[in-house]
C-alpha positions in Angstrom: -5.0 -156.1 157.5 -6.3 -152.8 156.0 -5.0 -149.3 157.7 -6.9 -148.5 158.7 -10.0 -156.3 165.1 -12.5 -159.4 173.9 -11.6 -161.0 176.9 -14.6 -160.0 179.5 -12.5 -158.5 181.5 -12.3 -154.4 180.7 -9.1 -154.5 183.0 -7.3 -153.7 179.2 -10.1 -151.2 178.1 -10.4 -148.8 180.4 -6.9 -147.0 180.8 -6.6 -143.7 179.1 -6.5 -144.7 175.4 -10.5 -146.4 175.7 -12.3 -144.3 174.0 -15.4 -142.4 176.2 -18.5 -143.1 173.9 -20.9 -143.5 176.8 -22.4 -139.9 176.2 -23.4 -140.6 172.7 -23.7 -144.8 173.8 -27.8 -143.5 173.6 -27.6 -142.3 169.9 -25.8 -145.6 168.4 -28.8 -147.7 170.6 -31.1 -145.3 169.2 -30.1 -145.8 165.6 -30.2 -149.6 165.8 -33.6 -149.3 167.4 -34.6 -147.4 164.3 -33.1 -149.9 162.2 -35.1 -153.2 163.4 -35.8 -156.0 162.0 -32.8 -155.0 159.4 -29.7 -157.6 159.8 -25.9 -156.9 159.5 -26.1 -157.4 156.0 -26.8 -153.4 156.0 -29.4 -150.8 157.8 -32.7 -150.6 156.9 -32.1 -147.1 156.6 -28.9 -148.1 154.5 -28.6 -145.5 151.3 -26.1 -147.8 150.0 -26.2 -151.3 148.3 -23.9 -154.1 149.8 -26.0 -156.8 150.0 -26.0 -159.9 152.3 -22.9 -160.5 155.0 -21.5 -164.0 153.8 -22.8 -166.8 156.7 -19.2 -168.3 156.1 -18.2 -165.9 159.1 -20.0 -168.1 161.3 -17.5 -170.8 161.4 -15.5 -168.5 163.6 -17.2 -167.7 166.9 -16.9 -163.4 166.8 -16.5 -163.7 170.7 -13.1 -165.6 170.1 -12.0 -163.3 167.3 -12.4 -160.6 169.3 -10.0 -161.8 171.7 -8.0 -162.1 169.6 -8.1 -158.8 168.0 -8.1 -157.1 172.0 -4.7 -159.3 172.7 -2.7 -158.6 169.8 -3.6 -154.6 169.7 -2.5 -154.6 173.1 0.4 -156.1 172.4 1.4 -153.5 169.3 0.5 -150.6 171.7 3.1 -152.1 174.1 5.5 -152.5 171.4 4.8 -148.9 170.1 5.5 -147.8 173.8 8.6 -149.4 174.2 10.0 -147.8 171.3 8.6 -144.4 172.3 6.3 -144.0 168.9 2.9 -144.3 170.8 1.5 -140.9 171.0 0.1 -139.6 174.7 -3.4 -138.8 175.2 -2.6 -135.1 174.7 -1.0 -135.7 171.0 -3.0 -133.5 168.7 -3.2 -135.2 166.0 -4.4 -137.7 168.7 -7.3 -135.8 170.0 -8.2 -135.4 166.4 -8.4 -138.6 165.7 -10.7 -139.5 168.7 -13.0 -136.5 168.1 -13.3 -138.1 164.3 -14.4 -141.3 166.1 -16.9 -139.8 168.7 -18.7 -138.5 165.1 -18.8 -141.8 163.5 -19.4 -144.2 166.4 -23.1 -143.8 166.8 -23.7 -144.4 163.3 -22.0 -147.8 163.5 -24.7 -150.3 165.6 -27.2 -150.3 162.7 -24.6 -151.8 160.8 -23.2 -154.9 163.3 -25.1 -154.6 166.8 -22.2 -156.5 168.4 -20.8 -153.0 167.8 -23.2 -151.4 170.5 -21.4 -153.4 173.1 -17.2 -152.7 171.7 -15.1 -151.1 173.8 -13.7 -148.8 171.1 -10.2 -147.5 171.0 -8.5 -145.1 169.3 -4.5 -144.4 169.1 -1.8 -143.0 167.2 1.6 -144.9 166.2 4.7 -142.4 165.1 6.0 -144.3 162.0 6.5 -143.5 158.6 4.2 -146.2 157.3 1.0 -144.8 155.2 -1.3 -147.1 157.5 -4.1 -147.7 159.3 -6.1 -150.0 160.6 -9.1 -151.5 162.9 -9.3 -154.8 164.0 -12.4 -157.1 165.4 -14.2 -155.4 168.3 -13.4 -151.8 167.6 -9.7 -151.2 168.1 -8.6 -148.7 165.3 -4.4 -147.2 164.8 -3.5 -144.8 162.8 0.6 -144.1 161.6 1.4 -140.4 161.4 2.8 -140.9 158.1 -0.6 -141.5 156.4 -1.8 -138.3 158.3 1.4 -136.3 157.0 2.9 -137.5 154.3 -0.7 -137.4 152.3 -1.9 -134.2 154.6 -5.5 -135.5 155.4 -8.0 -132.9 156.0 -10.5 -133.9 158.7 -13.2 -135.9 155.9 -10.9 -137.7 154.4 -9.5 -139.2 158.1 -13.5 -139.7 158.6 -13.6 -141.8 154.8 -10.5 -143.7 155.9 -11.9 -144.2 159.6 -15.2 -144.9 158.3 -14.0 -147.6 155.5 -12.1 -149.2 158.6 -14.4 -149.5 160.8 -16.5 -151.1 157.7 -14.3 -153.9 158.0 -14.7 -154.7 161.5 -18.6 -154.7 161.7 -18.9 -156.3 158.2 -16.7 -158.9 159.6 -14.1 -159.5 156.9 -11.6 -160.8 159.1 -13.9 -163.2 160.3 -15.1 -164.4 157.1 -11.7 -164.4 155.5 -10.3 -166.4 158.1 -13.0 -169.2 157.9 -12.0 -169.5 154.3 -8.8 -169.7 154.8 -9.4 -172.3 157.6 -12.0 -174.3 155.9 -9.9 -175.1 152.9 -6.5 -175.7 155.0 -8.1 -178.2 157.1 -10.1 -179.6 154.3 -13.5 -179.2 156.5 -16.9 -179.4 155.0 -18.6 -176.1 154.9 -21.8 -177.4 155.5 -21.2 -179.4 157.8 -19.8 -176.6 159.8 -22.7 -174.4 159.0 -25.0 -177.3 160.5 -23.0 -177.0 164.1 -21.4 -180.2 163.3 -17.9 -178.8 163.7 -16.5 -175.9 164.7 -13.0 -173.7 164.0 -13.3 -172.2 167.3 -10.4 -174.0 168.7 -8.0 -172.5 166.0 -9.6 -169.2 165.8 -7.7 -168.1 168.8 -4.8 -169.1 167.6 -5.6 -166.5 164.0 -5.2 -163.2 165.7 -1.5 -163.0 164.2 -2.6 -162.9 161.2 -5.0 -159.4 161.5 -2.5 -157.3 160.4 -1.5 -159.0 157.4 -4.9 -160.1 156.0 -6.0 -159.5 152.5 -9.7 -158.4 151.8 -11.2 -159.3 148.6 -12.2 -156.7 145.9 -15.8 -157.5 147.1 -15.0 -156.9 151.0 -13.2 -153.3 149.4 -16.2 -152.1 148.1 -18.0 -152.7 150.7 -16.0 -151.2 153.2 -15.8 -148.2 150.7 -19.2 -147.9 150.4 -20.6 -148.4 154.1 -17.7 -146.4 155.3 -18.8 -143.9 153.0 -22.5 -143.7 154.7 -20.9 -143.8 158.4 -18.7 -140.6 157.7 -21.7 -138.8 155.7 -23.5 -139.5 158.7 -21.4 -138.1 160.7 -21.2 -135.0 159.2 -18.4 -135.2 156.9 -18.1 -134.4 153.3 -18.8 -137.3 150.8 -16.3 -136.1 148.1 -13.4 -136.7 150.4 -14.0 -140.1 149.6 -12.4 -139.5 146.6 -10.1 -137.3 147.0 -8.7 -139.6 149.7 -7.8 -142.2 146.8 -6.5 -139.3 144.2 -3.9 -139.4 147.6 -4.0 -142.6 148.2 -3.2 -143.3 144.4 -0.6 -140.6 144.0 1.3 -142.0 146.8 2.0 -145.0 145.2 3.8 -143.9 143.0 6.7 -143.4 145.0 6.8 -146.9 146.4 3.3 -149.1 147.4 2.5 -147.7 150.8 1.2 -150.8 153.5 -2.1 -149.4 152.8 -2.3 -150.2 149.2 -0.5 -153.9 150.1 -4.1 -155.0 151.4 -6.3 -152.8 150.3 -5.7 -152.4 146.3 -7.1 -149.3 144.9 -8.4 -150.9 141.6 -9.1 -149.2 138.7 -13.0 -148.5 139.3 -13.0 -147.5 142.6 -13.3 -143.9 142.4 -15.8 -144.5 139.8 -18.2 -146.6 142.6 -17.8 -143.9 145.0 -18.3 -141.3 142.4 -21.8 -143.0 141.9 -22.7 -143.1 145.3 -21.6 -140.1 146.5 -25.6 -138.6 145.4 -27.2 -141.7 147.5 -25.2 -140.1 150.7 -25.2 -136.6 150.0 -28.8 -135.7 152.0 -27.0 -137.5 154.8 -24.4 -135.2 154.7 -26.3 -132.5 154.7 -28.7 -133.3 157.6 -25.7 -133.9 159.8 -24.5 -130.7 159.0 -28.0 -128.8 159.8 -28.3 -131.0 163.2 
């Protein structure tokens, strides 16, 4: 899964790393109120163009996903502990990256209103690795090596943030792994779609394969794009979006970093966010005013 995925319990959610978004909890309910009668398929108030969600992520119940996604994370956090790479609450770069999140978080509900209701999480993993990530339900990592070895300035850790969390209220995971599913078990996608089947009883069984999933050059533009409008939104500068993939594409040439193994920089993506960068740029702006 890109570098940047519940059980009801919020015994997990609630330690130090949980991220305290109750204060601007009122803004992201705000926004999706403004946003009614739009769907997850993008805001009403959307600038950019990304269609329709697929309804192929409905043969995965998001409530199983999601725990999931909360068990696994939980389980590379412990592993990151063990091996004494999980940064403390008091980690600069840290506290950088969770002020990045308070920015962008309210501008996430119009997109996925499950999102109003995520227990969002935030941490940082000492690793070379250029990586990121954020799985189902809100839970986002960050390696140091992507923050140092391609010195991010504060917009561009917004685009990558931003493009991350893209993923996770488009729900790519979910739709790629009801693909993947359907065509494994040789299961009838309509008949799934009509309720008369259901994947739920392997979808909790998928969470391993977060990490390693591979978007499609469709999902990637997306995620560029809405990630794109989340960060403007938030206040940061819209050309960072491409200056984060001059980076990203410099990088590789000294060895594919994990980032580029599942999320492929193409060809023509700097060119799509080149020509959006104009739809977002008012957002940008506003922010900045207040």
């Amino acid at each position: 899964m890109c570098f940047i995925c519940q059980i009801k319990t919020s015994s997990t959610d609630t330690g130090p790393s949980a991220l305290p978004v109750s204060a601007p909890r009122w803004q992201a309910r705000r926004a999706f109120l403004l946003a009614s009668g739009a769907t997850a398929a993008g805001s009403a108030l959307a600038q950019v163009n990304v269609g329709s969600s697929s309804g192929l992520r409905k043969l995965v119940p998001a409530e199983t996903l999601e725990v999931s996604a909360r068990q696994q994370y939980a389980q590379v956090l412990a592993g990151a502990k063990a091996q004494g790479a999980l940064a403390p609450d008091d980690h600069p770069q840290l506290k950088r990256l969770r002020g990045v999140a308070q920015k962008l978080i309210p501008h996430t509900a119009p997109w996925n209103q499950r999102s109003l209701d995520w227990k969002w999480q935030v941490n940082l993993i000492g690793s070379k690795q250029i990586n990121a990530w954020c799985m189902p339900g809100g839970k986002i990592a960050f390696y140091t090596g992507i923050l140092n070895q391609l010195k991010l300035n504060d917009d561009e850790v917004a685009m990558i943030m931003g493009h991350e969390m893209a993923h996770a209220l488009r729900e790519h995971a979910r739709e790629r792994l009801a693909k993947t599913q359907a065509t494994s078990f040789g299961l009838s996608i309509a008949s799934q779609l009509l309720g008369l089947g259901s994947l739920g009883d392997t979808a909790a069984s998928l969470g391993t394969q977060l990490l390693t999933l591979k978007y499609s050059r469709d999902d990637e533009t997306e995620s560029d794009l809405v990630g794109l409008e989340i960060a403007a939104r938030g206040g940061y500068r819209p050309e960072a979006s491409v200056s984060l993939w001059q980076k990203m594409q410099a990088a590789s040439g000294n060895g594919s970093p994990n980032f580029l193994s599942t999320h492929p920089s193409g060809k023509n993506r700097i060119q799509d966010l080149q020509a959006n960068l104009p739809k977002v740029q008012h957002l940008y702006e506003q922010a900045r005013r207040g």
